[in-house]
C-alpha positions in Angstrom: -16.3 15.9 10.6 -19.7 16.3 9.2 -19.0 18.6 6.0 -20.5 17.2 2.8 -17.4 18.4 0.8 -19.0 17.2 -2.3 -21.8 19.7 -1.8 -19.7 22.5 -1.3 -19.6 25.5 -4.4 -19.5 28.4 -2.9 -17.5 29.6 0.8 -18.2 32.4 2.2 -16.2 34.6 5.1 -16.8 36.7 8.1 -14.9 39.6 8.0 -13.9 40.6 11.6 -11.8 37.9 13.8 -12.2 35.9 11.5 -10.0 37.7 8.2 -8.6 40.5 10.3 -7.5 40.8 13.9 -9.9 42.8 16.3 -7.5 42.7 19.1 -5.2 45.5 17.4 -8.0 47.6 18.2 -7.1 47.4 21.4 -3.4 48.6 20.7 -5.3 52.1 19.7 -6.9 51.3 23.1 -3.5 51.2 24.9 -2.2 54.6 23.9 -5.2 56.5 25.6 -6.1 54.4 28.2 -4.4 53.1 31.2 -6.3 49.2 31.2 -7.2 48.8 27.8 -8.3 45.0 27.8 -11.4 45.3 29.8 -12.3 48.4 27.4 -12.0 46.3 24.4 -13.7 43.4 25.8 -16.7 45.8 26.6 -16.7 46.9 23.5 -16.4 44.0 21.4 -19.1 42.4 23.5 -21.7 45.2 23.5 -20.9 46.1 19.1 -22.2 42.5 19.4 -24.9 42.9 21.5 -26.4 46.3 20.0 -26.2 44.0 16.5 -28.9 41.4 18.5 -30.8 43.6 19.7 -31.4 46.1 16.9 -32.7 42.9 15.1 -35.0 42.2 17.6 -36.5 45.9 17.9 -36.2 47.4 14.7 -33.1 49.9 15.6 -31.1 48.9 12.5 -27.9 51.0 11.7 -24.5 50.5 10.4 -22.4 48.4 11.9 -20.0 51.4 12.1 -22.7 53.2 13.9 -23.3 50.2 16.3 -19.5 50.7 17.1 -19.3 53.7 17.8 -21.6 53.5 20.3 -20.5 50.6 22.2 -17.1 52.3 22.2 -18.7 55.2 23.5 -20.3 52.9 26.2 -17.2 51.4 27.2 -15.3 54.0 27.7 -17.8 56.0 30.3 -18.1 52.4 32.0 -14.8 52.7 32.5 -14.3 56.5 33.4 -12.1 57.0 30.7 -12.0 61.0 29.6 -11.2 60.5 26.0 -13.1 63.6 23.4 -15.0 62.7 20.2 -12.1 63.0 18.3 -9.9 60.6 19.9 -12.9 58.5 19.8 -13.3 58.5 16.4 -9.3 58.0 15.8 -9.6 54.7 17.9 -12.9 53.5 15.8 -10.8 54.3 12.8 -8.5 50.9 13.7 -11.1 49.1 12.2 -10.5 50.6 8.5 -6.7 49.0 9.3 -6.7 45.9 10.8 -4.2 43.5 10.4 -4.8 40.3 7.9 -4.6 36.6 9.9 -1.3 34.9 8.0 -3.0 32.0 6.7 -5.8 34.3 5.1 -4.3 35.1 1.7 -2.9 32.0 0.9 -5.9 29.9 2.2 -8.2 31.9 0.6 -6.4 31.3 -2.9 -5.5 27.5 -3.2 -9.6 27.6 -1.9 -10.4 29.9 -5.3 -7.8 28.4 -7.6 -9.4 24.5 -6.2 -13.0 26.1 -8.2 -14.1 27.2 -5.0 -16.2 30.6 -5.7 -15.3 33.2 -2.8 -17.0 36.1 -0.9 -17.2 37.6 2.5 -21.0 37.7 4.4 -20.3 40.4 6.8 -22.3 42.6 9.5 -20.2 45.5 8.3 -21.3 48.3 6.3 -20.1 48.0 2.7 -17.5 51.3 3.3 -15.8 49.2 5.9 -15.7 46.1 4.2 -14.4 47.9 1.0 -11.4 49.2 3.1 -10.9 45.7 4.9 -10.7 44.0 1.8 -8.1 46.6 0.1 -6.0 46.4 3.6 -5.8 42.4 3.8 -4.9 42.7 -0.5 -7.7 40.1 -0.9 -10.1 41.5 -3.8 -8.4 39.7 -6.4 -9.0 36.5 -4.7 -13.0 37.2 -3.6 -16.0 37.8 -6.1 -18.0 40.4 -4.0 -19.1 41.1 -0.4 -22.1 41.1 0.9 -23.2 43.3 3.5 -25.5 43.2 6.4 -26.7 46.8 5.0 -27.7 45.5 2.2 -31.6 44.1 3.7 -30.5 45.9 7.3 -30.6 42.9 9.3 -27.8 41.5 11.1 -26.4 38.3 12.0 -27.7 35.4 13.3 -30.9 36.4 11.5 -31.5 33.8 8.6 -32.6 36.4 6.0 -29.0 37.5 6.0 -27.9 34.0 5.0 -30.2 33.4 2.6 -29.8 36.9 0.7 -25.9 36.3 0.6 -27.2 32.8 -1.1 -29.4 34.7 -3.6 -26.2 37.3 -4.1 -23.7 34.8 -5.2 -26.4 32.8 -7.0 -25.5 29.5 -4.9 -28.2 27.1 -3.7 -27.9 27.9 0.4 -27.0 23.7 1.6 -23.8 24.4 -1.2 -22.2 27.1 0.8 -19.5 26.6 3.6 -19.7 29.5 5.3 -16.4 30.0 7.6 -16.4 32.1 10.7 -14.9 32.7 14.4 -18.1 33.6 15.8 -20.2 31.3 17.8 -23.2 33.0 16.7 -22.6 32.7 13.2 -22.1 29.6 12.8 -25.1 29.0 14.6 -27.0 31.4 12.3 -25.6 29.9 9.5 -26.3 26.5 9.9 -30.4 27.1 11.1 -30.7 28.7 7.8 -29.3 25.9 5.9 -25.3 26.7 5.3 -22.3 24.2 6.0 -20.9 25.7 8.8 -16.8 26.4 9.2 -15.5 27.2 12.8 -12.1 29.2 12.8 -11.2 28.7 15.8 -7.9 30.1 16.5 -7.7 30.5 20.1 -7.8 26.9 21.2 -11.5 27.8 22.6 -13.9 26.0 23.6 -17.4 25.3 21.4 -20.5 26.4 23.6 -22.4 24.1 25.2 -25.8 24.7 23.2 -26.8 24.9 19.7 -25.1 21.7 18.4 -21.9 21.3 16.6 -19.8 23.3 13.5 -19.7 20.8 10.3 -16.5 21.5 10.5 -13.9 23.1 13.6 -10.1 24.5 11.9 -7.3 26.6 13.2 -6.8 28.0 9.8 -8.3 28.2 6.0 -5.1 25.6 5.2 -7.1 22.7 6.9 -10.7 24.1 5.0 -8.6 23.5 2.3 -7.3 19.8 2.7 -11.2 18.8 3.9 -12.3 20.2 0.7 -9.4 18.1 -1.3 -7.9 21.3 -2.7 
């Protein structure tokens, strides 16, 4: 482990895979398409991929907006005849996704240990205001901040270091904890500890270097943090 716990004063959270579950947007999936796991896949892939390139180009939008359209693109790539409407229904999962079990818990012996916590997120501030309400977190968090905020998505380092200027924190005292490869990537070039969830039993990529720290849930953040 290379996380300087006693330089840690702030942790910050990704929002999706990492405090809610994704995959039960592919249970929406199921009920209107015959394969839905290669659908999701494609989507979840490209939402990620329009976030990269829209960085790189200058086509910022909301992340809801990005979704939408790799949805879109994921269903013609798979033939599936599903309307607007029914499109929009299955985006709507992600305004209801389920909370991981060790999130609420975690994230409060983390708070009630001094620990100052918010959630750095690609998604627009209307989604992350209904993810935080459905996981029954906002007591435990002090704010989110949003990729909409300075439209730039992750990896970019402005994103880190305007969530460091949002909670007031210098950046090399924030853990930031996440289940995406990129991110913690992102978060560590701009100067962040960086928190792997990895809750799949995956493995790390093979560039990029290391997480400070890997865990299968916020309990072990906890314990390496002595709280």
């Amino acid at each position: 482990m290379t996380l300087d716990a006693e330089r840690v004063s702030t942790v910050t959270f990704d929002s999706y895979s990492t405090l809610v579950d994704v995959d039960a947007a592919e249970q929406a999936l199921a009920e209107r398409v015959d394969d839905p796991e290669p659908v999701s896949k494609l989507w979840r892939s490209r939402s990620l991929e329009y976030t990269f390139v829209a960085n790189q180009v200058d086509a910022y939008q909301p992340f809801y907006e990005m979704n939408r359209d790799a949805l879109q693109y994921a269903l013609d790539a798979h033939d599936a005849d599903i309307g607007t409407d029914e499109r929009d229904e299955i985006l709507a999962v992600y305004h209801e996704l389920d909370v991981f079990d060790d999130v609420r818990d975690g994230i409060e012996r983390l708070r009630d240990g001094g620990y100052d916590c918010y959630v750095v997120s690609n998604g627009d501030p209307e989604m992350l205001e209904s993810m935080v309400e459905h996981a029954d977190i906002g007591d435990l968090l002090e704010d989110t901040v949003s990729a909409d905020e300075i439209r730039t998505f992750k990896p970019a380092a402005d994103l880190y270091r305007h969530a460091a200027g949002r909670t007031g924190t210098p950046i090399d005292e924030i853990a930031h904890v996440t289940a995406g490869w990129f991110d913690v990537m992102g978060a560590k070039h701009a100067g962040m500890q960086s928190v792997w969830v990895d809750r799949k039993g995956s493995p790390w990529e093979t560039f990029g270097g290391e997480p400070d720290l890997t865990i299968e849930t916020f309990f072990e953040l906890a314990d390496a943090l002595g709280v």
